[in-house]
C-alpha positions as CSV (number, residue, x, y, z in Angstrom):
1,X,28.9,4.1,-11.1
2,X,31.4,7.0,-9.9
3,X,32.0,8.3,-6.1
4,X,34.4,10.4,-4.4
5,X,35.2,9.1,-1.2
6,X,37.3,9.6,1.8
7,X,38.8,6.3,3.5
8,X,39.3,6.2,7.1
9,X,42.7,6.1,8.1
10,X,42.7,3.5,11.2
11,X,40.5,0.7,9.3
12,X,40.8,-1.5,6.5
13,X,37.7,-1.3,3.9
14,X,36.5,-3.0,0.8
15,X,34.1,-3.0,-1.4
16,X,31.2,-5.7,-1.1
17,X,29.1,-5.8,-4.2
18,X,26.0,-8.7,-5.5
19,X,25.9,-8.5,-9.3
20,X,24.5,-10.7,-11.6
21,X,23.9,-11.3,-15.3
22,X,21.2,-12.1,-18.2
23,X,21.4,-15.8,-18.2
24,X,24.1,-17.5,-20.6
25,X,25.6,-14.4,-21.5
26,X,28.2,-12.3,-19.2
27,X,30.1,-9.3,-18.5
28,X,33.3,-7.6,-17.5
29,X,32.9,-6.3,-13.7
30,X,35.9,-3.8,-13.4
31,X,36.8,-1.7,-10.5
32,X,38.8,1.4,-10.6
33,X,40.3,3.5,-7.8
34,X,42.1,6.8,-8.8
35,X,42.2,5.5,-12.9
36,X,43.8,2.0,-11.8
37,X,42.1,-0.8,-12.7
38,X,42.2,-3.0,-8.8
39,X,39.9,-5.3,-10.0
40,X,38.7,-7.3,-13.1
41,X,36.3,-10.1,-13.4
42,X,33.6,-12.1,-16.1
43,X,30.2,-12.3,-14.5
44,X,28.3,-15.2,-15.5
45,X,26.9,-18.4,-15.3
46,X,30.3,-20.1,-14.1
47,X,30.5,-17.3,-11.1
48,X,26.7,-17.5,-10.6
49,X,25.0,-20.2,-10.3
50,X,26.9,-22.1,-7.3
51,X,25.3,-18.5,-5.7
52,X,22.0,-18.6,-6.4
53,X,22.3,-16.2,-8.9
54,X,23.9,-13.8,-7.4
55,X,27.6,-13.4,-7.0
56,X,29.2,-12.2,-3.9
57,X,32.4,-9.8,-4.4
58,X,34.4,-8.4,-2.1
59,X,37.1,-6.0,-3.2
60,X,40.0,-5.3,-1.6
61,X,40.2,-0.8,-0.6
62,X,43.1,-1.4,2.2
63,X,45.7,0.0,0.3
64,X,43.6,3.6,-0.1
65,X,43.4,4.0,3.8
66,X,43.1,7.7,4.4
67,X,43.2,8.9,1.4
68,X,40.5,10.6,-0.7
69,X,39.6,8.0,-3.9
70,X,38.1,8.2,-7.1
71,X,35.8,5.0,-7.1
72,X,34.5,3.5,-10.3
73,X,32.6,0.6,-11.0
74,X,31.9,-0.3,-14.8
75,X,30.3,-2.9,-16.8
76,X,32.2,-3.5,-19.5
77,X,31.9,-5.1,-22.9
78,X,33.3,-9.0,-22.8
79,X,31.5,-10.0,-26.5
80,X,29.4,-7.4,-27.2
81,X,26.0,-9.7,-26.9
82,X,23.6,-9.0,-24.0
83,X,25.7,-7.9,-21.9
84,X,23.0,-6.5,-19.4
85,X,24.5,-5.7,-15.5
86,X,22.2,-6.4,-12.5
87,X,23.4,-4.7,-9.4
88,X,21.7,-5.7,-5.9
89,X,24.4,-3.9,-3.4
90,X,27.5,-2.0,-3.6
91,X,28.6,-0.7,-0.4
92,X,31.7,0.4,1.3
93,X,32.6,-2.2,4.7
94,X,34.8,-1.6,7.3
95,X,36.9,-5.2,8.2
């Protein structure tokens, strides 16, 4: 997933995702602003299943105040086996 968006300037924001996984497999969650990599993280059973499922993400966007940003949000490849990506929210909150 790929959006241009515009920050505002006089609140902190983040990114508050719910993602989940094909059971006992996994994948890479990474999160990009501008090209950099801000975040990186396995989804799976581990990160899961204390959540019903469903983990609960927030990441960090504070640093971008004001500015316009790049977002990206990838699945990426941790072992190349089933590495399906369920995505319930993704949504930019103001703290």
């Amino acid at each position: 997933l790929r959006a241009a968006v515009i920050l505002p300037a006089d609140k902190a924001c983040y990114l508050d995702l719910r993602v989940s996984h094909v059971p006992q497999h996994d994948w890479r969650l990474v999160v990009k602003a501008n090209g950099e990599a801000i975040h990186d993280q396995l989804i799976d059973d581990a990160l899961t299943t204390p959540q019903r499922g469903w983990a609960s993400l927030q990441v960090d966007l504070s640093r971008f105040a004001g500015q316009k940003v790049l977002l990206e949000v990838l699945n990426q490849s941790n072992d190349a086996r089933n590495e399906t990506a369920y995505w319930k929210r993704l949504t930019i909150e103001e703290r």
